[in-house]
C-alpha positions in Angstrom: 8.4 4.8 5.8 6.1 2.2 6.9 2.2 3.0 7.1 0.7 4.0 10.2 -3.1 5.5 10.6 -2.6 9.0 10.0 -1.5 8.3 6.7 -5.0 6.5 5.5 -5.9 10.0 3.9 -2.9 11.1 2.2 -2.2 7.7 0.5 -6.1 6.7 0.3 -5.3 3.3 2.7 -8.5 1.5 4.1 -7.4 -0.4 7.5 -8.2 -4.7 7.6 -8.3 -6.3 10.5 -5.7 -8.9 9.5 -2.7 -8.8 8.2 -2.0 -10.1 5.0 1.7 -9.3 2.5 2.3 -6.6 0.9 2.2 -6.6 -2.8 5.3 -5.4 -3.5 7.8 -6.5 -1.1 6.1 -9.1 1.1 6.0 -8.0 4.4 2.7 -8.1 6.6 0.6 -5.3 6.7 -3.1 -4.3 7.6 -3.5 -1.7 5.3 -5.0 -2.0 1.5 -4.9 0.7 -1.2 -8.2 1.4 -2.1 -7.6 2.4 -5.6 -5.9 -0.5 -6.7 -7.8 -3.0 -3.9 -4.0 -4.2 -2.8 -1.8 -4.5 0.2 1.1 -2.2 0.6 2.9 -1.4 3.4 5.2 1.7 2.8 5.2 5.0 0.7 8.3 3.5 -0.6 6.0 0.4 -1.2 3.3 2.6 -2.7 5.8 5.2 -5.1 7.4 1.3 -6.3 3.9 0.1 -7.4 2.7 3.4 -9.2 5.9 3.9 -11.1 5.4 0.8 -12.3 1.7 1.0 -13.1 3.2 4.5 -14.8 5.1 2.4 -17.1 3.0 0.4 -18.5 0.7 3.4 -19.7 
């Protein structure tokens, strides 16, 4: 599901004013994860990069 505002809080999203690629799979968002200080776009987006951060732990 691609990002809108009302998710900022639940997946802790800060808003840019331009839009840049996502980190994962490229496509142009406004919204940055705060925790990691990168672009994603999706919760599917968002689940991708974790799991993989999870791995390498």
């Amino acid at each position: 599901m691609k990002f809108k505002e009302s998710d900022m809080k639940k997946y802790s999203l800060i808003k840019s004013e331009e839009k840049k690629p996502c980190m994962i799979c490229e496509k142009e968002t406004i919204f940055i994860d705060y925790c990691c200080e990168g672009r994603l776009c999706s919760s599917e987006c968002s689940e991708k990069f974790y799991n993989m951060v999870a791995e390498q732990e």
